[in-house]
C-alpha positions in Angstrom: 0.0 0.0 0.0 1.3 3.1 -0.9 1.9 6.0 2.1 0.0 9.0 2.0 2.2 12.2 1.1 -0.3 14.6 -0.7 -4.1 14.4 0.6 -6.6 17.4 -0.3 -9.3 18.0 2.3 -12.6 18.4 0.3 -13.7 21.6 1.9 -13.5 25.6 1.8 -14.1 25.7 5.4 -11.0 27.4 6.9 -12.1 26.6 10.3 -11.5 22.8 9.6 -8.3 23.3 7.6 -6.8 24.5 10.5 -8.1 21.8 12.9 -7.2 18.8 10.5 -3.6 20.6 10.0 -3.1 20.3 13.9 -4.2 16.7 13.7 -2.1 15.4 10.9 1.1 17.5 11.4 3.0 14.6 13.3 2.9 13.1 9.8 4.6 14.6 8.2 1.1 14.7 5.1 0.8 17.7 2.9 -2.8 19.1 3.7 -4.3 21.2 0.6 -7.4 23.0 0.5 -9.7 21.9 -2.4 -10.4 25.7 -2.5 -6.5 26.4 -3.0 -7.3 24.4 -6.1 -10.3 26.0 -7.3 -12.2 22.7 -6.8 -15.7 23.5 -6.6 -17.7 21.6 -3.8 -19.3 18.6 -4.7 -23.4 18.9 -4.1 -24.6 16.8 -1.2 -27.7 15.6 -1.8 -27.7 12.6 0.0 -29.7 11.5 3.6 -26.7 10.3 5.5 -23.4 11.9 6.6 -21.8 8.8 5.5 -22.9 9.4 1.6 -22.2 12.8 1.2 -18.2 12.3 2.9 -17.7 9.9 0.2 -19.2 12.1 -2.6 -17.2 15.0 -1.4 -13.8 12.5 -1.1 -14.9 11.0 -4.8 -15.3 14.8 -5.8 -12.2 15.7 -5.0 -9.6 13.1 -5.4 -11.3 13.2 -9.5 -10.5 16.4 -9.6 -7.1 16.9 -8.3 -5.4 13.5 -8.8 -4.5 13.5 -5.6 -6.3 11.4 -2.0 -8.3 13.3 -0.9 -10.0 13.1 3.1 -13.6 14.4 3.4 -15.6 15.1 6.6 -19.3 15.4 7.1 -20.1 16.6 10.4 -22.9 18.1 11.7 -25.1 19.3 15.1 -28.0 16.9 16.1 -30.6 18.5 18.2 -32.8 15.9 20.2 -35.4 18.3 20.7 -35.1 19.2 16.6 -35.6 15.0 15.4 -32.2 15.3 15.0 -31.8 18.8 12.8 -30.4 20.6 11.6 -27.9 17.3 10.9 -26.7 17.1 7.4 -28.1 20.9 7.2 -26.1 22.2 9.8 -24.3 24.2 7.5 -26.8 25.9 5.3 -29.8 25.3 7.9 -30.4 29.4 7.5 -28.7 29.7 3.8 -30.8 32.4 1.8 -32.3 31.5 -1.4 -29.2 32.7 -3.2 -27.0 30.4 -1.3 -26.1 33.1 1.3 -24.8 31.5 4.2 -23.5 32.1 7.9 -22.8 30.7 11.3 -24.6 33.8 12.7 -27.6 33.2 11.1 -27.4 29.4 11.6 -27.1 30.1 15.5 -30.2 32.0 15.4 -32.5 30.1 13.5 -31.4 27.3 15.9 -31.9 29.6 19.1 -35.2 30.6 18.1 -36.0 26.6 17.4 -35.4 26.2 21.1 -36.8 29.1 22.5 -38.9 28.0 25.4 -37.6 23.8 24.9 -36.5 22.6 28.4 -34.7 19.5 26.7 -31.3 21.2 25.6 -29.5 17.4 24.5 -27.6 17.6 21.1 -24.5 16.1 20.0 -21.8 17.1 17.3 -21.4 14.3 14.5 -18.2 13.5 12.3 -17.4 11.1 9.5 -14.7 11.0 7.9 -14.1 9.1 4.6 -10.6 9.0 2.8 -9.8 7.8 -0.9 -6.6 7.1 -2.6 -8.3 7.7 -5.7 -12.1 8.7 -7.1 -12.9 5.0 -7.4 -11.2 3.4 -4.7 -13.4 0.5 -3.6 -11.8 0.4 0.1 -12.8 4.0 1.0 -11.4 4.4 5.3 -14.0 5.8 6.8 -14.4 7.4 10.5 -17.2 8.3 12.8 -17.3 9.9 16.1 -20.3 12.1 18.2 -19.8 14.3 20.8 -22.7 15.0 23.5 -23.6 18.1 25.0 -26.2 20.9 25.3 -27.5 24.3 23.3 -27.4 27.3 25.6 -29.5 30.8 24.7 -26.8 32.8 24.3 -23.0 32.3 23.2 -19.9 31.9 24.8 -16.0 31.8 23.8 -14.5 33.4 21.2 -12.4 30.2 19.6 -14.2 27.7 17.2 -16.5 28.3 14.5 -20.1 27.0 13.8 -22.7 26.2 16.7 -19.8 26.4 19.0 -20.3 29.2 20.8 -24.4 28.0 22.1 -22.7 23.9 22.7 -22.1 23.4 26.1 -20.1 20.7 27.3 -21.3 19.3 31.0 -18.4 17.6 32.1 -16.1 20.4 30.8 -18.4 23.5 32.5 -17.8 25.5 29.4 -18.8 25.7 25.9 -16.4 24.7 22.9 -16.1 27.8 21.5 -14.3 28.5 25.5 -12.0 25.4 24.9 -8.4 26.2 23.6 -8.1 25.0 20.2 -5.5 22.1 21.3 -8.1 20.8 23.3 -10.7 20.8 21.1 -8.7 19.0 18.9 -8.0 16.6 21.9 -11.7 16.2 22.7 -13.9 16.9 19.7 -15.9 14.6 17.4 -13.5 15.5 14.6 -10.4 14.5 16.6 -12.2 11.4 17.9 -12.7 10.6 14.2 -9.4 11.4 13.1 -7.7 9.3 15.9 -9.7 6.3 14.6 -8.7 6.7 11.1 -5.3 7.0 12.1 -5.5 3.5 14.0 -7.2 1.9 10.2 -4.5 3.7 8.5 -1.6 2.5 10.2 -3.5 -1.1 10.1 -3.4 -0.7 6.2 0.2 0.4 6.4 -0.8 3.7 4.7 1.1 6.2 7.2 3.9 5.6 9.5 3.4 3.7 12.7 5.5 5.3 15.2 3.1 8.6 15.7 
């Protein structure tokens, strides 16, 4: 099996960028943005988390040539059935595909207002290709539990984490520093298993 040098990340989102450069710089694997290579996203118009990481991996391993690692991730609301899930990013986009984390947070505030059950959790799932039809895709998942507050707090993170509240912590994620965010969140729970299937398949180093 050949070792991963060059992997694209199939997403714009700076936010991630930096959090999956934090969690693969010990190996020594050159992380590009698919934006850094005008590679528009992939569309995502499938029900799972699961099927839209591996259209976005597809997407952009075809495009560039290169492997390419994809995450879908999301915010689950119990209270919501689950939303706004695969939505969470555009879950306030405008008609003209307009979007923001301010308005996501207040759509989602409003959703609650008056809701005494606060439960949510964070979902990842990562899926990695080697190439656009690699039939032994690595794939990822990891949730993280906590609770939407009314109003935010913190000033690091991106996305819902400002309102998500982590009990056991006694602060939100947005208040975490970003190396423990890394340490704790669903993302870095994912990437920690991928790492273990990778080194099974031989794919990166072992001594991490």
């Amino acid at each position: 099996m050949t070792r991963l040098q060059t992997v694209v990340l199939a997403s714009g989102n700076a936010g991630k960028l930096r959090e999956f450069n934090a969690l693969l710089a010990p190996l020594h694997v050159r992380l590009i943005s698919q934006q850094a290579l005008n590679i528009p996203d992939a569309p995502e118009p499938h029900p799972s988390f699961v099927e839209n990481a591996l259209a976005k991996a597809r997407h952009a391993s075809a495009l560039s040539g290169f492997a390419a690692l994809a995450d879908d991730s999301g915010l689950c609301v119990v209270a919501l059935n689950g939303e706004p899930g695969i939505h969470s990013a555009r879950y306030a986009q405008e008609p003209d595909g307009t979007r923001s984390d301010e308005a996501n947070n207040t759509k989602l505030v409003q959703a609650l207002k008056g809701v005494a059950d606060r439960r949510a959790w964070y979902v990842a799932v990562l899926v990695l290709v080697t190439r656009p039809d690699d039939p032994q895709p690595v794939i990822a998942e990891a949730v993280w539990p906590g609770e939407i507050l009314e109003s935010p707090r913190g000033e690091h993170g991106f996305g819902y984490d400002p309102f998500f509240y982590l009990p056991a912590q006694g602060c939100t994620v947005a208040e975490l520093r970003p190396e423990i965010k890394n340490t704790l969140s669903h993302r870095g729970q994912a990437m920690r298993t991928m790492l273990t299937q990778l080194q099974a398949r031989d794919m990166i180093a072992a001594n991490i």
